[in-house]
N, C-alpha and C positions, 0 to 999 in steps of 0.2 A: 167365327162370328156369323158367316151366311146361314151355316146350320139354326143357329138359335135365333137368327130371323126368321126361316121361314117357319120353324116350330112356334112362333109368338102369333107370327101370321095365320096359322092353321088356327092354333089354340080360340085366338082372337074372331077367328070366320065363324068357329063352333058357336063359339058364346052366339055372336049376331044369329046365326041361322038358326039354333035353338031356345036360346033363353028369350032373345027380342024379337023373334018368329017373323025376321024381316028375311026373307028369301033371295030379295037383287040385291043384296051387297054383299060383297067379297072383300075381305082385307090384304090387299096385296101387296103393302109396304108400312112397312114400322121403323120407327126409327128408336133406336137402345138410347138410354144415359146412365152414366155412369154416376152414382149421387151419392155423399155422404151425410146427407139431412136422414135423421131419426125417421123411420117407418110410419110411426103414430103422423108426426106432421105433415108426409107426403099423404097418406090416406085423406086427411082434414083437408089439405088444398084440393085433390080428387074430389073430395064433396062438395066444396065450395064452388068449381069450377062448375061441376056436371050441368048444371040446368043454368047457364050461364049465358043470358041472350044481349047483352047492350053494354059496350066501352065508352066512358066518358070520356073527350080528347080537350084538354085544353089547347086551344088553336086560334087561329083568325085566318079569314078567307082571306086569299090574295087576289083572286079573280071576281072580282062586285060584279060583273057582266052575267046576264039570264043564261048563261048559257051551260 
């Protein structure tokens, strides 16, 4: 398994430092999953997620204080 992390890792460095021509990042930890969802629908979440900037939390402050 270390082997085909650090090969995800490499793999994953290439893409950043070539395709997204970002120089300071390095990918130095990946984490594997094991998954038996259909390919097509893992792709679709990938898409959905990528430009994903804001989580809605249904919640209530416990802390009312400015602080």
């Amino acid at each position: 398994m270390k082997d085909l992390e650090k090969k995800v890792c490499r793999i994953l460095s290439a893409h950043v430092y070539f395709v997204n021509k970002d120089k300071s990042s390095l990918v130095q930890k990946a984490r594997l999953w094991k998954s038996k969802e259909d390919l097509n629908y893992l792709k679709e979440l990938d898409q959905k997620y990528q430009n994903y900037t804001h989580v809605n939390i249904n919640a209530e402050v416990l802390n009312l204080s400015e602080e």
